[in-house]
Backbone as a ProteinNet text record, in pm:
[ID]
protein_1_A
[PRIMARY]
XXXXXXXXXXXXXXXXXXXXXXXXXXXXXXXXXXXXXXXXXXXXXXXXXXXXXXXXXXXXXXXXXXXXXXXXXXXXXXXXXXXXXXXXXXXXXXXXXXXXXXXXXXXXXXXXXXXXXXXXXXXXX
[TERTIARY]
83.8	0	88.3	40.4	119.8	17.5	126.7	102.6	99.4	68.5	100.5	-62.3	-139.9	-206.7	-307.1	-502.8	-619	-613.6	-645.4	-673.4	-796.4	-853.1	-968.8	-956.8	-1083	-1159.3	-1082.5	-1104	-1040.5	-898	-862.5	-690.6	-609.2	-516.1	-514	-507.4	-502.3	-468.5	-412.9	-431.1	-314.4	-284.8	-331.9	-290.9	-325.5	-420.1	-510.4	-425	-373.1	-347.6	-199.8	-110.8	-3.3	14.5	-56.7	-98.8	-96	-188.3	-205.1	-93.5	-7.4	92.2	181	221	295.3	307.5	166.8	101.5	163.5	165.3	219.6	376.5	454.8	581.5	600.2	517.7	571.8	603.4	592.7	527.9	579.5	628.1	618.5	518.4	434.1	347.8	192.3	124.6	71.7	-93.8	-133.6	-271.1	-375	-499.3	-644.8	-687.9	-775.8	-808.8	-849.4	-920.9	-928.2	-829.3	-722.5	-575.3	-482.4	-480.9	-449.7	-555.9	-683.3	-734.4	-701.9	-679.9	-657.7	-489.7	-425.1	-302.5	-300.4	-409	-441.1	-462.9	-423.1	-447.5	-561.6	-650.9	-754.4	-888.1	-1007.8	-1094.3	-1173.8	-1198.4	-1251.8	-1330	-1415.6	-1491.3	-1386.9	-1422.5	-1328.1	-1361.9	-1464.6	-1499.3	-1429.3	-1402.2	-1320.2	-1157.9	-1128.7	-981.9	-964	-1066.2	-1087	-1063.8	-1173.9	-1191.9	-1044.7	-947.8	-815.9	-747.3	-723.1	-652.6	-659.2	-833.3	-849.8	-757.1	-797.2	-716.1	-550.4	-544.9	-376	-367.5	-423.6	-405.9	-397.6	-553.6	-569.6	-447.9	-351.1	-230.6	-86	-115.7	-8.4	99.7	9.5	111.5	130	5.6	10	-55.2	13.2	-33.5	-143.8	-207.2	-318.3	-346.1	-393.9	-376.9	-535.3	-623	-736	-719.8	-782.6	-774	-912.4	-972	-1093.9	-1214.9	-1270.6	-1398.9	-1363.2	-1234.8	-1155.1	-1013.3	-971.2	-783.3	-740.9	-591.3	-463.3	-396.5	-353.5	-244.4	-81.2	27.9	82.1	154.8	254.2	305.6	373.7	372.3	454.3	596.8	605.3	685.3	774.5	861.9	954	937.2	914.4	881.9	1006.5	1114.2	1229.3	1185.1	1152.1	1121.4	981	955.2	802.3	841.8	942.9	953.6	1083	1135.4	1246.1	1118.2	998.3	935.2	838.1	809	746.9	828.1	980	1032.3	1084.3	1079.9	1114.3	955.4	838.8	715.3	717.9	769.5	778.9	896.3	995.7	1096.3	1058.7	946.6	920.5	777.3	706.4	606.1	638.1	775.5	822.8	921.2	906.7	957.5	1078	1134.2	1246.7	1331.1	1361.5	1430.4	1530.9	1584.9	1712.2	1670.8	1576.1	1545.9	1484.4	1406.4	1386.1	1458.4	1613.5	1698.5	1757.8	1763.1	1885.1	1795.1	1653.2	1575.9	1575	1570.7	1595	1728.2	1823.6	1931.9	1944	1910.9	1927.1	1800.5	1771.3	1686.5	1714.5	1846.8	1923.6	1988.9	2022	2094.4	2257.5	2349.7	2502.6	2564.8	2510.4	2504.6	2422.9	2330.9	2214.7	2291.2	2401	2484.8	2585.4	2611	2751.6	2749.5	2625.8	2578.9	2568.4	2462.8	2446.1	2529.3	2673.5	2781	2820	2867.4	2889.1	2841.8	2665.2	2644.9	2666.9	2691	2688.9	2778.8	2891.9	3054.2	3036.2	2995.3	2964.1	2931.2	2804.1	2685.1	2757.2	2792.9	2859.5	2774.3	2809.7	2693.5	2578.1
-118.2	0	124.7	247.9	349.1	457.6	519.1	596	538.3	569.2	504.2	513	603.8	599	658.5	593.7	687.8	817	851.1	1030.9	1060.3	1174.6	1187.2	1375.9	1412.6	1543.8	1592.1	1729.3	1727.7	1770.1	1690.8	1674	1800.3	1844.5	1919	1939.6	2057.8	2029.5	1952.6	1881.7	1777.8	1653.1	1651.4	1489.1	1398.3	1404.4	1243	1251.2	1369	1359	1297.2	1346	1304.3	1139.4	1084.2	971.2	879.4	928.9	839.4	810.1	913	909	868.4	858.5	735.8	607.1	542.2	465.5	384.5	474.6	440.7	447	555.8	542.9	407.6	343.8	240.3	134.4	50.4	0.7	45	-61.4	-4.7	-35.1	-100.7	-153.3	-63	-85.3	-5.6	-64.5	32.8	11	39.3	-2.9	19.3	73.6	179.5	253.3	149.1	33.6	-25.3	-100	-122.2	-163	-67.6	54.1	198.5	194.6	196	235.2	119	-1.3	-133	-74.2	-26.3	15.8	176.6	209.5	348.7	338.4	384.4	384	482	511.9	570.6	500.3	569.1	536.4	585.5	573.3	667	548	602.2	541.4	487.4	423.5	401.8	498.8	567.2	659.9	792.7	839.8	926.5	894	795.9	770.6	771.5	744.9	681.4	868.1	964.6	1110.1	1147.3	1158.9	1193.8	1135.2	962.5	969.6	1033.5	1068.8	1143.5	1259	1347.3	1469.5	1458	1378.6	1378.7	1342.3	1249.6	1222.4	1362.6	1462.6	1552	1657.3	1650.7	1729.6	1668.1	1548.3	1528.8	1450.3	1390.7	1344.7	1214.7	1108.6	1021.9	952.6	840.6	825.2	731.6	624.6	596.9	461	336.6	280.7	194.8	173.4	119.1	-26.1	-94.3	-193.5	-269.1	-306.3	-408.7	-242.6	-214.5	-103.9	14	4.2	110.1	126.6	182.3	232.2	165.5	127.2	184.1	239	267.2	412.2	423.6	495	447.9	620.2	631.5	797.1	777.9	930.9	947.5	1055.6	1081.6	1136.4	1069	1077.1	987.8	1121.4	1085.3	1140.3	1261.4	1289.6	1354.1	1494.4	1381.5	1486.3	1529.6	1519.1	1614.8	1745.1	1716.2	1772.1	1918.1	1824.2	1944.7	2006.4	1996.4	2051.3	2196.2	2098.5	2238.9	2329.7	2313.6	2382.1	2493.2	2460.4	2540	2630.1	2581.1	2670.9	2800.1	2713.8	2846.5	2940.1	2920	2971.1	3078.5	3002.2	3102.4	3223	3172.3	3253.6	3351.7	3399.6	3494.8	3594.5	3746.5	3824.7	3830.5	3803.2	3770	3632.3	3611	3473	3449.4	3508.9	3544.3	3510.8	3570.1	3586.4	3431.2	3369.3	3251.7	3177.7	3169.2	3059.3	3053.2	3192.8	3233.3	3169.2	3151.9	3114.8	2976.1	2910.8	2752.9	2728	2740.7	2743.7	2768.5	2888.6	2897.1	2756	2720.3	2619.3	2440.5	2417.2	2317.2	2270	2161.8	2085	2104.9	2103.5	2102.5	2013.7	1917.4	1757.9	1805.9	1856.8	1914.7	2035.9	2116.2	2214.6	2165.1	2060.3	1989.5	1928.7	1858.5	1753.2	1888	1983	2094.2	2193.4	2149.4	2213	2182.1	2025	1926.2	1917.9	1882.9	1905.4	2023.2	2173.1	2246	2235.5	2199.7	2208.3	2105.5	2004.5	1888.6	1980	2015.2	2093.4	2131.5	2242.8	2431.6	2487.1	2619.8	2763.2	2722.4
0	0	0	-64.8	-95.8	28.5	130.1	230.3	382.3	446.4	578.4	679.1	659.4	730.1	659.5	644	651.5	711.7	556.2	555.9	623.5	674	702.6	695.7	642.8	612.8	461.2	457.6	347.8	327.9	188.2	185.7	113.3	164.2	39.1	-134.9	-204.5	-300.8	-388.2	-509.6	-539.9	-469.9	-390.8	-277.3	-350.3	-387.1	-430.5	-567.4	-638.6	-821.4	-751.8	-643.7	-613.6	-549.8	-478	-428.7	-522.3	-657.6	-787.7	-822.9	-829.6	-943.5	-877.3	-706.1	-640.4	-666.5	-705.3	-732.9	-851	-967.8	-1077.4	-1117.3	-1033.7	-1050.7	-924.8	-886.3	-851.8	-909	-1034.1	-1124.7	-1232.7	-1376.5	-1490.7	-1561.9	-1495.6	-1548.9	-1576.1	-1684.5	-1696.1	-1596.3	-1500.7	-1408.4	-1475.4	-1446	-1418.2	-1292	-1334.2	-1211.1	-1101.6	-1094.8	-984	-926.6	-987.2	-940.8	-852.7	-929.9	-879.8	-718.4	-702.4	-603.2	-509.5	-535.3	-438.1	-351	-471	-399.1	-331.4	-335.4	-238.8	-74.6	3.4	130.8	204.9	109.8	145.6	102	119.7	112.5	10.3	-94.5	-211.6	-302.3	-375.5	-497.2	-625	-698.9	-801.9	-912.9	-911.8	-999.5	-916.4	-793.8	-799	-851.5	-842	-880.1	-1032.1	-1125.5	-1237	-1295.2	-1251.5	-1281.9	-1239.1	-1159.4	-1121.9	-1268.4	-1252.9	-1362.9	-1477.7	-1544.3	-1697.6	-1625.2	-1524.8	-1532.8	-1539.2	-1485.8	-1489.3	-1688.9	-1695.3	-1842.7	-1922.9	-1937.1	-2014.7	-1972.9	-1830.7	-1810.5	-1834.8	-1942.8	-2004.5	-1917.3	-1762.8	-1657.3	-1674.5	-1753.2	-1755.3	-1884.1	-1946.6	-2039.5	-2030.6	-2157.9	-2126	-2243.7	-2273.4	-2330.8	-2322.1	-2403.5	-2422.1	-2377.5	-2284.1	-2225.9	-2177.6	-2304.4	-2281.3	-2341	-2203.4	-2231.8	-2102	-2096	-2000.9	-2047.6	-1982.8	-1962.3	-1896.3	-1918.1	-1875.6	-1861.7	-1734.4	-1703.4	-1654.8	-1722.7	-1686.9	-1687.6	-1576.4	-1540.9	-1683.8	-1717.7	-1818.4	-1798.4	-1708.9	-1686	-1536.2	-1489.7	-1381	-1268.8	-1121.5	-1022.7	-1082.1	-1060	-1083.5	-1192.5	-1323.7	-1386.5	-1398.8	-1325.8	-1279.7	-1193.7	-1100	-984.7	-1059.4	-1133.6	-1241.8	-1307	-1353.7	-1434.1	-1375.3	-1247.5	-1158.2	-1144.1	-1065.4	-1032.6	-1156.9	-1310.5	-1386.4	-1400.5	-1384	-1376.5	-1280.2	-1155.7	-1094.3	-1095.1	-1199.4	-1185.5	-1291.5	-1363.3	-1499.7	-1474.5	-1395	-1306.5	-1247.6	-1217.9	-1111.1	-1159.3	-1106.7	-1176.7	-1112.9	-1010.6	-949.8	-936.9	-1055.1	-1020.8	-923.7	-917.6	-829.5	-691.3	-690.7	-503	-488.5	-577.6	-564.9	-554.5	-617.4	-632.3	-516.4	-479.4	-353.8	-243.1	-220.5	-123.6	-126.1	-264.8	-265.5	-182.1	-252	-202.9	-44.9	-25	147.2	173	179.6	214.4	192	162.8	145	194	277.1	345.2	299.7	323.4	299.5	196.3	241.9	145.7	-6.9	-22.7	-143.6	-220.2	-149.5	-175.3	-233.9	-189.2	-229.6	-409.5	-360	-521.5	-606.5	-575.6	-658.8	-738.5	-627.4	-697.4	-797.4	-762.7	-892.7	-975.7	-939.5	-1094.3	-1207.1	-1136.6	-1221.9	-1294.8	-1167.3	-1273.6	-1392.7	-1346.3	-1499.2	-1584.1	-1569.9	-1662	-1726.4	-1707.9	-1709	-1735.4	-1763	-1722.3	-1885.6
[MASK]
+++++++++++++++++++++++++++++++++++++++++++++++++++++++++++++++++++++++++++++++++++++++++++++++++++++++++++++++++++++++++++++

């Protein structure tokens, strides 16, 4: 099971679209929404899980494959690069990049400073 403990009232934003998509980067295999909900640790309809996946689908998060008189779903993108993808949204949302990076940054473990270095030097500018 993906999560540790029943949710109760309401969750925030994104939880349940994030939960799903735990779900599936677990797995290369491609799910059915009632497979997806068996491996949920909450309590929900299969028609709410089923409505999550179309949205993630119609946002390009997950792909989708005709399977009998339903779908299959499978992430289309790797937890990583989802998480590189937001972070360039909000980097592009903001009229101060600078102050954002400098705030990521101050907000990083020593060890997260260290890798970050490296990679740039690999990178380069």
């Amino acid at each position: 099971m993906i999560g540790s403990e029943v949710r109760v009232g309401k969750r925030p934003d994104g939880a349940l679209e994030q939960d799903i998509l735990r779900v599936l980067w677990s797995t290369a295999e491609a799910m059915m929404p009632g497979e997806v909900l068996g491996r949920l640790d909450v309590d929900l309809a299969y028609t709410s899980v089923s409505t999550v996946l179309t949205r993630l689908y119609e946002k390009g998060l997950v792909t989708r494959d005709r399977q009998g008189r339903g779908f299959a779903y499978r992430a289309a993108l790797s937890e990583s690069e989802l998480a590189a993808r937001r972070m360039g949204e909000v980097l592009t949302s903001v009229a101060d990049r600078k102050a954002v990076l400098v705030g990521f940054v101050d907000s990083l473990t020593k060890r997260d400073i260290k890798s970050l270095r490296a990679m740039v030097q690999e990178h380069g500018p």
